[in-house]
PDB file as gemmi writes it, atoms N, CA and C in Angstrom:
CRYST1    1.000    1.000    1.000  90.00  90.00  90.00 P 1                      
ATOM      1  N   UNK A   1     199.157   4.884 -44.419  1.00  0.00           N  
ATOM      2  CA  UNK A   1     198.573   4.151 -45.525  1.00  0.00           C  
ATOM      3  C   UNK A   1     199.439   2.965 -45.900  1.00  0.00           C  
ATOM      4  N   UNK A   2     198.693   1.742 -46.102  1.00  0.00           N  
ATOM      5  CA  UNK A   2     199.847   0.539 -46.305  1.00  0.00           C  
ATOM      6  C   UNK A   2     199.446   0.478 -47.986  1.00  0.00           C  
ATOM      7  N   UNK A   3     200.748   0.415 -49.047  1.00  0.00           N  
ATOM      8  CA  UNK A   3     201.049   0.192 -49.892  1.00  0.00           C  
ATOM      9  C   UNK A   3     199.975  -0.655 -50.574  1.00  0.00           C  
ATOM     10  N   UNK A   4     199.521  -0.382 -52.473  1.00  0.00           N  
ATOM     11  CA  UNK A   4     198.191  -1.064 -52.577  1.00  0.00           C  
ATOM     12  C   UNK A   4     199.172  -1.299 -54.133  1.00  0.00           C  
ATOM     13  N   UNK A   5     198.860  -2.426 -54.130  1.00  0.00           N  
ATOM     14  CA  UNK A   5     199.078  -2.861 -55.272  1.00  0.00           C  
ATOM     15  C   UNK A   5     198.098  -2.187 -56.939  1.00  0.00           C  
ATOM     16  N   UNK A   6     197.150  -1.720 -56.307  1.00  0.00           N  
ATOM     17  CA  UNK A   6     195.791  -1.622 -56.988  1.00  0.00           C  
ATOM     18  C   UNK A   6     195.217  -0.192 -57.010  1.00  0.00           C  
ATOM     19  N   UNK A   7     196.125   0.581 -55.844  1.00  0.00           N  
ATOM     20  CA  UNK A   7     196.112   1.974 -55.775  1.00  0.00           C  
ATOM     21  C   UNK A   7     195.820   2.900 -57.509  1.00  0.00           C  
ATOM     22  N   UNK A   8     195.404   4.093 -57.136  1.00  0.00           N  
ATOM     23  CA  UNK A   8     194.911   5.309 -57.659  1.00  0.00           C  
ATOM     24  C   UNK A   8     195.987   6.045 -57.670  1.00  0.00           C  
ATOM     25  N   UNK A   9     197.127   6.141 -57.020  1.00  0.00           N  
ATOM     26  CA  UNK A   9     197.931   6.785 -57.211  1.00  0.00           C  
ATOM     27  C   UNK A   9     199.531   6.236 -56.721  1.00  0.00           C  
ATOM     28  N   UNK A  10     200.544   6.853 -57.962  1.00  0.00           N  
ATOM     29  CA  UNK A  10     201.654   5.108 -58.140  1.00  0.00           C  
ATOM     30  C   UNK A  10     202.835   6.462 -58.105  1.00  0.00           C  
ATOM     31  N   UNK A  11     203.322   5.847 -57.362  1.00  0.00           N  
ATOM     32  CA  UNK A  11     204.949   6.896 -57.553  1.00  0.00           C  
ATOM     33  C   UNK A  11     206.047   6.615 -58.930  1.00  0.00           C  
ATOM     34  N   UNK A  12     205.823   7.312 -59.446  1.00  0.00           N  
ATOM     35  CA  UNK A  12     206.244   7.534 -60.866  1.00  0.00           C  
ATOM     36  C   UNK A  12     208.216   7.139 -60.627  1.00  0.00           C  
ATOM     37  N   UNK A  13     208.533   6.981 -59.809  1.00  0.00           N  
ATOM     38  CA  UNK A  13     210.339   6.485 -59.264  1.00  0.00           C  
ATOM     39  C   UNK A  13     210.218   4.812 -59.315  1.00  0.00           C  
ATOM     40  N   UNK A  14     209.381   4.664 -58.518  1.00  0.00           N  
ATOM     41  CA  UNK A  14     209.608   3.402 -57.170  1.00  0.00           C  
ATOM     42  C   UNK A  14     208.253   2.336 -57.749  1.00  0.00           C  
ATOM     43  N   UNK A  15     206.930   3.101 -58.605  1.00  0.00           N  
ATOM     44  CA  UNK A  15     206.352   2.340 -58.339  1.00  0.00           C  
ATOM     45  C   UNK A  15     205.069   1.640 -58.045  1.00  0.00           C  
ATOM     46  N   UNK A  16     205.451   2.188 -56.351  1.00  0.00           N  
ATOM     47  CA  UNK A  16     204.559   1.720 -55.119  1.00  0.00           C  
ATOM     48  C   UNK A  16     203.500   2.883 -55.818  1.00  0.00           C  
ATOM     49  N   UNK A  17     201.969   2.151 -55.148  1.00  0.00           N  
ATOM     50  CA  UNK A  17     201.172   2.605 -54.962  1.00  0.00           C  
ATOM     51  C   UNK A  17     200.213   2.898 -54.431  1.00  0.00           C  
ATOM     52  N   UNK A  18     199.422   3.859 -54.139  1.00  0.00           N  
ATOM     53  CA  UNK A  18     198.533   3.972 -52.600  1.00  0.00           C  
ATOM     54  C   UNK A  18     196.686   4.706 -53.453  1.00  0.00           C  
ATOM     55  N   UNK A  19     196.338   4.211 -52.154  1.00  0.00           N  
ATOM     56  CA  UNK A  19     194.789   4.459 -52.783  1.00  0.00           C  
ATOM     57  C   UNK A  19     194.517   5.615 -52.237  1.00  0.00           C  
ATOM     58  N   UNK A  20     195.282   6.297 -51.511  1.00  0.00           N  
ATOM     59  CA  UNK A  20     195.085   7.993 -51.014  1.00  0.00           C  
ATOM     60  C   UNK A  20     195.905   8.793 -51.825  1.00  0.00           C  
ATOM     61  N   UNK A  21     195.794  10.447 -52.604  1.00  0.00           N  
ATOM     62  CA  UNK A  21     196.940  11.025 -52.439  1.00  0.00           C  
ATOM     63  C   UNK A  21     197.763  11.206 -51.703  1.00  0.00           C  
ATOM     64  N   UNK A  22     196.999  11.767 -50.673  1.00  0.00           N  
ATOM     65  CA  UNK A  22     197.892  12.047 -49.116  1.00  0.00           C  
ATOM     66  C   UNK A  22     199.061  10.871 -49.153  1.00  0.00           C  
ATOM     67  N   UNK A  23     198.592   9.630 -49.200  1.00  0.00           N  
ATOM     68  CA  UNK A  23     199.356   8.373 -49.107  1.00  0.00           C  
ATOM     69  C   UNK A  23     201.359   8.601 -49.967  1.00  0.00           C  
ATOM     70  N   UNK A  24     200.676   8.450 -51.409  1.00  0.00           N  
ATOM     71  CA  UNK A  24     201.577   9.173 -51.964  1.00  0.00           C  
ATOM     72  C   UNK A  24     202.240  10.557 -52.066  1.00  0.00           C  
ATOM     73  N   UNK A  25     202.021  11.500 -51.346  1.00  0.00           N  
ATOM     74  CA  UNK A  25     202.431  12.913 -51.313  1.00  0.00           C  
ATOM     75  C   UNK A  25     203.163  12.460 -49.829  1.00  0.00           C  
ATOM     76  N   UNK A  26     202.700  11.879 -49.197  1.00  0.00           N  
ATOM     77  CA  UNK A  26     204.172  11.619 -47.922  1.00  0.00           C  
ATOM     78  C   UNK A  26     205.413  10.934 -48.421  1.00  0.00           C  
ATOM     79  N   UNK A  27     204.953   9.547 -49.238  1.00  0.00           N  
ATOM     80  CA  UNK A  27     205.308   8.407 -49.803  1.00  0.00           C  
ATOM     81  C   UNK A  27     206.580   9.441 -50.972  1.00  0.00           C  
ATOM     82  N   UNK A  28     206.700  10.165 -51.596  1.00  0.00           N  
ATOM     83  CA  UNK A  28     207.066  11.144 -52.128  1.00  0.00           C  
ATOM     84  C   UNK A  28     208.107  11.923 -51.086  1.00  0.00           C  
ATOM     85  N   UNK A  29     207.862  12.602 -50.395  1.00  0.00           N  
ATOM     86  CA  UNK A  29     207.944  13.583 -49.509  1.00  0.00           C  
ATOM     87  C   UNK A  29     209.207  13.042 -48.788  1.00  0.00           C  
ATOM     88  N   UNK A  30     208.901  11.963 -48.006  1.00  0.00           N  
ATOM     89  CA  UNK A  30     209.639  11.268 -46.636  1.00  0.00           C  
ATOM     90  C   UNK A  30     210.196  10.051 -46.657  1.00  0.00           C  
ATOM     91  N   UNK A  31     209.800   9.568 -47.846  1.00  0.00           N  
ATOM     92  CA  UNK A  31     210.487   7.909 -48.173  1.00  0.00           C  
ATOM     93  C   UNK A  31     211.065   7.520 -49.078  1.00  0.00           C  
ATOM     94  N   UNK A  32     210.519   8.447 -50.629  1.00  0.00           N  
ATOM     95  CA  UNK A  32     211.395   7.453 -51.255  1.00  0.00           C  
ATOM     96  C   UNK A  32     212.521   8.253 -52.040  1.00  0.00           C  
ATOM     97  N   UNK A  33     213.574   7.269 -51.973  1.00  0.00           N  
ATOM     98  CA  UNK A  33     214.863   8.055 -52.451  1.00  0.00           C  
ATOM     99  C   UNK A  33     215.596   9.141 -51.120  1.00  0.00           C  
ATOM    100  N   UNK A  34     215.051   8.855 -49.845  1.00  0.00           N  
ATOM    101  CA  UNK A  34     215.361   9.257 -48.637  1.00  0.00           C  
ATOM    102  C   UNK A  34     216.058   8.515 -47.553  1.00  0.00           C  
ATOM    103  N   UNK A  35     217.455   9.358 -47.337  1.00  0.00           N  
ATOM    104  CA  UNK A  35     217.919   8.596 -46.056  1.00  0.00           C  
ATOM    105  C   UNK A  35     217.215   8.766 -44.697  1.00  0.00           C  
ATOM    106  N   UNK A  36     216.985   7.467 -44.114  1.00  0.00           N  
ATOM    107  CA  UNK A  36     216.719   7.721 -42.710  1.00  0.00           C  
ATOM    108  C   UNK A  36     217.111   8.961 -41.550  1.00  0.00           C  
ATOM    109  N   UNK A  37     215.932   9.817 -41.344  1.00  0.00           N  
ATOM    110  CA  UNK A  37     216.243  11.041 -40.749  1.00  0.00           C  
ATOM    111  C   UNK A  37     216.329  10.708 -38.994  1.00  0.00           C  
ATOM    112  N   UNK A  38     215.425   9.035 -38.780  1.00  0.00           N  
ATOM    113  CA  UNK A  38     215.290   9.194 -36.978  1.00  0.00           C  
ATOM    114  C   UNK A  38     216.339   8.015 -36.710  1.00  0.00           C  
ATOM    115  N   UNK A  39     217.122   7.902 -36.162  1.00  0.00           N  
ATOM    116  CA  UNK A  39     217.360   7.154 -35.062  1.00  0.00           C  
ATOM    117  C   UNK A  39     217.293   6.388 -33.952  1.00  0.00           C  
ATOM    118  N   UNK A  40     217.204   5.542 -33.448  1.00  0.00           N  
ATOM    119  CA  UNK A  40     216.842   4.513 -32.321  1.00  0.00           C  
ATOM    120  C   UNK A  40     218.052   4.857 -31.252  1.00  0.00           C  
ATOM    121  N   UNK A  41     217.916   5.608 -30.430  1.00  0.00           N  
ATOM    122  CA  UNK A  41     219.280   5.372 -29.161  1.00  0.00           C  
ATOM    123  C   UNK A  41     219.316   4.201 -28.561  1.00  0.00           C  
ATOM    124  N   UNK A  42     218.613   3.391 -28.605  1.00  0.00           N  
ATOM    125  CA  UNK A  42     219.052   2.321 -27.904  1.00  0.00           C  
ATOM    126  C   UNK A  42     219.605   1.084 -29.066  1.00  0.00           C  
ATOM    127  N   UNK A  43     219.579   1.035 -30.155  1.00  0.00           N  
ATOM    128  CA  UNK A  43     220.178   0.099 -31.108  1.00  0.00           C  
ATOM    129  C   UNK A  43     220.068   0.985 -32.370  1.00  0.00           C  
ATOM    130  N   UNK A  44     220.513   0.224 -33.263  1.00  0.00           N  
ATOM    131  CA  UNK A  44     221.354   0.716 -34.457  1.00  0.00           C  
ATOM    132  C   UNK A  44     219.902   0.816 -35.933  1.00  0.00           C  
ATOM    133  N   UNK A  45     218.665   0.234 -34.914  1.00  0.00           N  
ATOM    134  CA  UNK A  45     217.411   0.911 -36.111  1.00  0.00           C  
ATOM    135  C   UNK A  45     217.761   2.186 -36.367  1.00  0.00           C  
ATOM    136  N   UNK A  46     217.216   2.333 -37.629  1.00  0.00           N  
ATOM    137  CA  UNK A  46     217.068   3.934 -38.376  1.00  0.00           C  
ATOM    138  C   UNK A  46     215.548   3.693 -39.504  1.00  0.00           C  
ATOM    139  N   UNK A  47     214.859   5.026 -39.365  1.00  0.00           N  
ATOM    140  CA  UNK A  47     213.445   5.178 -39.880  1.00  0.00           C  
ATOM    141  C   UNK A  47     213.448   6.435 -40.477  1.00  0.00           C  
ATOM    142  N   UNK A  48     213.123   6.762 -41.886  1.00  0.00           N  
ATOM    143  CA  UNK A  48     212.535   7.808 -42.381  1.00  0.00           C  
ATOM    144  C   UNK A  48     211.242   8.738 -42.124  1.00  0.00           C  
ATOM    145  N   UNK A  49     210.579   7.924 -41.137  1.00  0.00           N  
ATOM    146  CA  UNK A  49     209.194   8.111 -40.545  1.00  0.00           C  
ATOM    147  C   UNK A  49     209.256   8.642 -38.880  1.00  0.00           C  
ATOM    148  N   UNK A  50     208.808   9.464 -38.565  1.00  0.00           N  
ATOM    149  CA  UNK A  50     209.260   9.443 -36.910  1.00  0.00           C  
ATOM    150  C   UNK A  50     207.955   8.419 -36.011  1.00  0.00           C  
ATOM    151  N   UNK A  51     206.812   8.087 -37.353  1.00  0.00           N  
ATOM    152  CA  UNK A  51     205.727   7.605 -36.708  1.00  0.00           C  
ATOM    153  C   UNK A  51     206.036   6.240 -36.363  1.00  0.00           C  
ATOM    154  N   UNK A  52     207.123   5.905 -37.566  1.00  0.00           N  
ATOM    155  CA  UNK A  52     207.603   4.154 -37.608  1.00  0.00           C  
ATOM    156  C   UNK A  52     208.453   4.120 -36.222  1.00  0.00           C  
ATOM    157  N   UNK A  53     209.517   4.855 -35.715  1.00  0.00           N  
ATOM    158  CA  UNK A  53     210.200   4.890 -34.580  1.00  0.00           C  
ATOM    159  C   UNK A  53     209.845   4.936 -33.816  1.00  0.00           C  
ATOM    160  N   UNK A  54     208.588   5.627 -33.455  1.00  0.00           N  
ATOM    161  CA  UNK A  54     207.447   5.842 -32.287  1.00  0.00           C  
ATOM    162  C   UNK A  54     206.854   3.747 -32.076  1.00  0.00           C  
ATOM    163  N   UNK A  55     206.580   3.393 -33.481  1.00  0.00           N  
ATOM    164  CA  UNK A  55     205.882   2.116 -33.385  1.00  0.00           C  
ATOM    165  C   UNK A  55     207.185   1.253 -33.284  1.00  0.00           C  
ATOM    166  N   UNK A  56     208.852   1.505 -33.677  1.00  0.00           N  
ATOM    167  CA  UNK A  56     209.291   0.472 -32.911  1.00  0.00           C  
ATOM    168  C   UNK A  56     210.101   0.442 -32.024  1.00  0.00           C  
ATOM    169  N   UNK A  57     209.452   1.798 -31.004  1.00  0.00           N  
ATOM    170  CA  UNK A  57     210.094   1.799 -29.803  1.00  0.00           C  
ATOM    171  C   UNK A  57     209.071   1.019 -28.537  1.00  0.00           C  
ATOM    172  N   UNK A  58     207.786   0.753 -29.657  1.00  0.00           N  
ATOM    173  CA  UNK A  58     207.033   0.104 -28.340  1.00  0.00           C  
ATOM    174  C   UNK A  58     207.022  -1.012 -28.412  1.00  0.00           C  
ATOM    175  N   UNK A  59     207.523  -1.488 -29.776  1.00  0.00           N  
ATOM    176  CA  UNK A  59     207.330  -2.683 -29.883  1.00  0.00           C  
ATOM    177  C   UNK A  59     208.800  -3.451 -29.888  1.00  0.00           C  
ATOM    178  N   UNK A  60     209.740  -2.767 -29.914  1.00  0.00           N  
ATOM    179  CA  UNK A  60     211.219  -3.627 -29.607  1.00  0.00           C  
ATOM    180  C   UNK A  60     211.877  -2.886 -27.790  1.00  0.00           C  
ATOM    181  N   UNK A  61     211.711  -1.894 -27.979  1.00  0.00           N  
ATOM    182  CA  UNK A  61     211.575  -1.446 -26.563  1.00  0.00           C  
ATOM    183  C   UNK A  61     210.809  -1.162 -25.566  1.00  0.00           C  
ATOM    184  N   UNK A  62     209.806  -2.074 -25.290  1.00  0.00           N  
ATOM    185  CA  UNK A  62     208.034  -1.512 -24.731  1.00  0.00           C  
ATOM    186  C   UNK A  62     208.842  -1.099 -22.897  1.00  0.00           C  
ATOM    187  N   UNK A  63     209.647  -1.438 -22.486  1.00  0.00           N  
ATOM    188  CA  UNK A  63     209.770  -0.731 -20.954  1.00  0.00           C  
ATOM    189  C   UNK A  63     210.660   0.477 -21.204  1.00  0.00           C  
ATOM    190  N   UNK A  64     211.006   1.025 -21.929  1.00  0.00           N  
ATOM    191  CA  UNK A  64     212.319   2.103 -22.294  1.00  0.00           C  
ATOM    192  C   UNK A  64     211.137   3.439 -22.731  1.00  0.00           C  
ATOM    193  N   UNK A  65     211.697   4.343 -21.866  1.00  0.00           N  
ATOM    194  CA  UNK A  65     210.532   5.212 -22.670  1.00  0.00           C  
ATOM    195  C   UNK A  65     211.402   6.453 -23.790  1.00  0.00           C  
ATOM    196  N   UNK A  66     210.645   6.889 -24.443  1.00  0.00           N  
ATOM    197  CA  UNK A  66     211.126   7.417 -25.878  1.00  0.00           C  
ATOM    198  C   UNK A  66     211.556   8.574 -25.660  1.00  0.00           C  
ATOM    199  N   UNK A  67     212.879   9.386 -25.879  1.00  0.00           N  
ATOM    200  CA  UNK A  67     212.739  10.569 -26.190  1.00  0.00           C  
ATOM    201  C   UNK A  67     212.247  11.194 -26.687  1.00  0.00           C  
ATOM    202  N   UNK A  68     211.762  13.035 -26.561  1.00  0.00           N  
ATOM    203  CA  UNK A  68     211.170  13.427 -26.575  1.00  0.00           C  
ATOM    204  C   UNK A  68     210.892  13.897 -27.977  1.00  0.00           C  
ATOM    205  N   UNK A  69     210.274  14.309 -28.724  1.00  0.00           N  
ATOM    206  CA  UNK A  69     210.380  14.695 -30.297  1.00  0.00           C  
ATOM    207  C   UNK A  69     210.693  15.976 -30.321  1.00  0.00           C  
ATOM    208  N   UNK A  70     212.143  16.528 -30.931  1.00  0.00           N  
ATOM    209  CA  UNK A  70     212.654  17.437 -31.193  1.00  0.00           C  
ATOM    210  C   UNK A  70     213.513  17.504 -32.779  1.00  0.00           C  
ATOM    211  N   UNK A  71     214.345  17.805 -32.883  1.00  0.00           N  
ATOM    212  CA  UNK A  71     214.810  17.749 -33.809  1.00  0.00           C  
ATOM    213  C   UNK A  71     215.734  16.325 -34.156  1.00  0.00           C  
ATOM    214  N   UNK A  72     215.404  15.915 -36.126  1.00  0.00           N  
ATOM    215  CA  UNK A  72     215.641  14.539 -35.683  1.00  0.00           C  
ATOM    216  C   UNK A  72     217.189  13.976 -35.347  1.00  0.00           C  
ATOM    217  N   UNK A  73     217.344  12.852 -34.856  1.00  0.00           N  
ATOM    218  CA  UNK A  73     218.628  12.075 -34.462  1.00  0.00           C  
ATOM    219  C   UNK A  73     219.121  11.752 -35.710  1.00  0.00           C  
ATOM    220  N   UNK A  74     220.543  12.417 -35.491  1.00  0.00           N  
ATOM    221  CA  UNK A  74     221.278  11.981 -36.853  1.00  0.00           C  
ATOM    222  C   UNK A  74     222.480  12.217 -36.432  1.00  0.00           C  
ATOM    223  N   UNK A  75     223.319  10.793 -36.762  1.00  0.00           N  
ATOM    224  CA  UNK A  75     225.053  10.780 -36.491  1.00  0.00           C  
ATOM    225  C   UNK A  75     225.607  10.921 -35.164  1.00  0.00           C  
ATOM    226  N   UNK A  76     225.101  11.425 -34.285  1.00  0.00           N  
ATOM    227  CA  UNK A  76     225.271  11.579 -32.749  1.00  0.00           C  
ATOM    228  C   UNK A  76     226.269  10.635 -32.597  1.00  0.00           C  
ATOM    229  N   UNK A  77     227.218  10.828 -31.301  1.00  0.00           N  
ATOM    230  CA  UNK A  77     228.620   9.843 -31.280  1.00  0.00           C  
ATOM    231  C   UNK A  77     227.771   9.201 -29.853  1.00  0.00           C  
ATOM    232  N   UNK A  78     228.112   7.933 -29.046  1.00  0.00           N  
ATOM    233  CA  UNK A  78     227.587   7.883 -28.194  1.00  0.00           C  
ATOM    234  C   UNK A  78     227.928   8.488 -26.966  1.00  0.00           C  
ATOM    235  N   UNK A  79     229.078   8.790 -27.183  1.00  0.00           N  
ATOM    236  CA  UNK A  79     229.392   9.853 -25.874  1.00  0.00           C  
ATOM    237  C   UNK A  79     228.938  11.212 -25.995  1.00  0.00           C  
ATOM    238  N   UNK A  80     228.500  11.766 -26.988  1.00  0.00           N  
ATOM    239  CA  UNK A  80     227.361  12.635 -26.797  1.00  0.00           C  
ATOM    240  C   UNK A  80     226.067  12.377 -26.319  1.00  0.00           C  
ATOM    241  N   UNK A  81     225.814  11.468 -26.723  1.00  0.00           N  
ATOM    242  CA  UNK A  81     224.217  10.908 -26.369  1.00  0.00           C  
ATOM    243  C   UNK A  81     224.303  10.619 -25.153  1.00  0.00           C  
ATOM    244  N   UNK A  82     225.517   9.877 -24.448  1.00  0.00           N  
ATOM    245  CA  UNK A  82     225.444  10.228 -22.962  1.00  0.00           C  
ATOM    246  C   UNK A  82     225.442  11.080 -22.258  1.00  0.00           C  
ATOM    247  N   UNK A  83     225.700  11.975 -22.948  1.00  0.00           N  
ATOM    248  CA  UNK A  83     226.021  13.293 -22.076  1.00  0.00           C  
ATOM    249  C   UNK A  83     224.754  13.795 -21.940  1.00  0.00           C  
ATOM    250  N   UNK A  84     223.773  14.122 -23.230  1.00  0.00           N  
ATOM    251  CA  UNK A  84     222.126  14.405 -23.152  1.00  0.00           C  
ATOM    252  C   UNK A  84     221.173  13.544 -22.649  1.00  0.00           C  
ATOM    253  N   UNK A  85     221.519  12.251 -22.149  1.00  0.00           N  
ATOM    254  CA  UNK A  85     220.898  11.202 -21.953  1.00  0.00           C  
ATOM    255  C   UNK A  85     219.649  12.136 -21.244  1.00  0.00           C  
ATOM    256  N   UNK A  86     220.403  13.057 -19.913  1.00  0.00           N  
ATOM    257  CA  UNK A  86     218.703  13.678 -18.966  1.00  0.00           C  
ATOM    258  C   UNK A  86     218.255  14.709 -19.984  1.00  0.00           C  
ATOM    259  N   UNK A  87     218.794  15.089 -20.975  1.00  0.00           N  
ATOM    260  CA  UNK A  87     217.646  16.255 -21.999  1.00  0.00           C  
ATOM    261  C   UNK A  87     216.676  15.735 -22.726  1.00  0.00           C  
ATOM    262  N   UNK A  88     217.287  14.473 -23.086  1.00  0.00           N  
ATOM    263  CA  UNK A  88     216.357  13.324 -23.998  1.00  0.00           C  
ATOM    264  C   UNK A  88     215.637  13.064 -23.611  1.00  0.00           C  
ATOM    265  N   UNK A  89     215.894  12.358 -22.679  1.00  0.00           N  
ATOM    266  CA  UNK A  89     214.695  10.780 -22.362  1.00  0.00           C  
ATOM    267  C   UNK A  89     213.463  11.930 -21.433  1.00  0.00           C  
ATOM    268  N   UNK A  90     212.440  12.622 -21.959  1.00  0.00           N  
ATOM    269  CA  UNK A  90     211.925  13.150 -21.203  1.00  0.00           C  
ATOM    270  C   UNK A  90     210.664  12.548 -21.202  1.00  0.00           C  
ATOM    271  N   UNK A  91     210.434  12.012 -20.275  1.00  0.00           N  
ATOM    272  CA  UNK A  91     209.165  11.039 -20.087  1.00  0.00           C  
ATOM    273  C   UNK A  91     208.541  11.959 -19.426  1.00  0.00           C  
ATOM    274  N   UNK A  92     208.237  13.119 -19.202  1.00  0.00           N  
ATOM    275  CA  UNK A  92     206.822  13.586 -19.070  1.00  0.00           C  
ATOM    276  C   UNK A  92     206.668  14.471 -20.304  1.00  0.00           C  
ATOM    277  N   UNK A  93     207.034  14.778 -20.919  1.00  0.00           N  
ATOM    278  CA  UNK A  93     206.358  14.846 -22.956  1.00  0.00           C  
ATOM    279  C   UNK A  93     205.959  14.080 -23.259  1.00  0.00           C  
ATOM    280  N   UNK A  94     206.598  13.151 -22.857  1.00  0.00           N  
ATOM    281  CA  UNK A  94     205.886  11.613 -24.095  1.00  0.00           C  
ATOM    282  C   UNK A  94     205.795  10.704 -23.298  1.00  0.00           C  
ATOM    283  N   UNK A  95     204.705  10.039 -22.913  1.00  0.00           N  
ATOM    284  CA  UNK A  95     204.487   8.936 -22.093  1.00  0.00           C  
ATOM    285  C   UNK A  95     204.738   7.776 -22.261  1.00  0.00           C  
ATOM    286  N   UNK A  96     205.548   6.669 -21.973  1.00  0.00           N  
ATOM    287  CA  UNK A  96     205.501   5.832 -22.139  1.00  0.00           C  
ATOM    288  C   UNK A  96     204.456   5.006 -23.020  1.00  0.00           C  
ATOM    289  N   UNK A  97     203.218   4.879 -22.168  1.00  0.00           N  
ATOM    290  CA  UNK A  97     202.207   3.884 -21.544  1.00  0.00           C  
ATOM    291  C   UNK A  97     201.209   4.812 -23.235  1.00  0.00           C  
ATOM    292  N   UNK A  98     201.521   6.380 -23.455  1.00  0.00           N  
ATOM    293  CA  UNK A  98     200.932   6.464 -24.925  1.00  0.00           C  
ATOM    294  C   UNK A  98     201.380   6.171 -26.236  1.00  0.00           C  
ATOM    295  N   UNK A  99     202.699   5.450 -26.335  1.00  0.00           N  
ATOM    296  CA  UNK A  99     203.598   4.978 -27.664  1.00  0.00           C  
ATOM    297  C   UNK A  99     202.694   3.657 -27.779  1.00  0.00           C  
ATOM    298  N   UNK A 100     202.045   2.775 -26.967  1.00  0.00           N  
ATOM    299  CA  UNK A 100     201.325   1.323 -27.792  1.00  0.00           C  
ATOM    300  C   UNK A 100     200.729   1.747 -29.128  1.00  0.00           C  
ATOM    301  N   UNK A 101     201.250   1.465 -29.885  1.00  0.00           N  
ATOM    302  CA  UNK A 101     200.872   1.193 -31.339  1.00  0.00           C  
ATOM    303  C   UNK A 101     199.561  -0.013 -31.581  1.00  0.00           C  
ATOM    304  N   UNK A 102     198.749   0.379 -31.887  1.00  0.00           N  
ATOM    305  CA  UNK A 102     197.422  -1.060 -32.595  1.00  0.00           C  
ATOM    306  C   UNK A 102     197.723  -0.772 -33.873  1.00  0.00           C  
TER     307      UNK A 102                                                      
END                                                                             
């Protein structure tokens, strides 16, 4: 749900407001007043959303394909992450060619 100025339902912290509950009960839930739970292994993005990381791994990394969704990335040193590099990157869970975001 993209943020409505004009929304039905307003987060009583922050604000923002959305014309779905659902909108706000995530908006609540996963964003606000929340540190970033996903990680980007290939650069230093971080997302509270795993759906937003999904959309900017296709769109800042469209040939790199995504690790797999497990539990989220947090603090990892990079010489750990090298070491899991083949547990991660499992491109037959998650397809490449299905992360295009419209």
């Amino acid at each position: 749900n993209q943020t409505n100025t004009q929304g039905n339902y307003t987060c009583t912290n922050c604000l923002k407001s959305y014309s779905r509950k659902d909108g706000l009960k995530r908006h609540i839930e996963h964003e606000c007043g929340v540190q970033p739970k996903f990680e980007c292994e290939l650069c230093t993005y971080r997302a509270k959303r795993y759906d937003h990381l999904r959309r900017h791994y296709s769109r800042t990394h469209p040939s790199e394909c995504m690790p797999s969704r497990g539990a989220p990335v947090t603090r990892r040193t990079k010489a750990v992450q090298a070491q899991d590099d083949d547990e991660d990157l499992n491109c037959e869970s998650v397809k490449c060619e299905s992360l295009q975001v419209g």
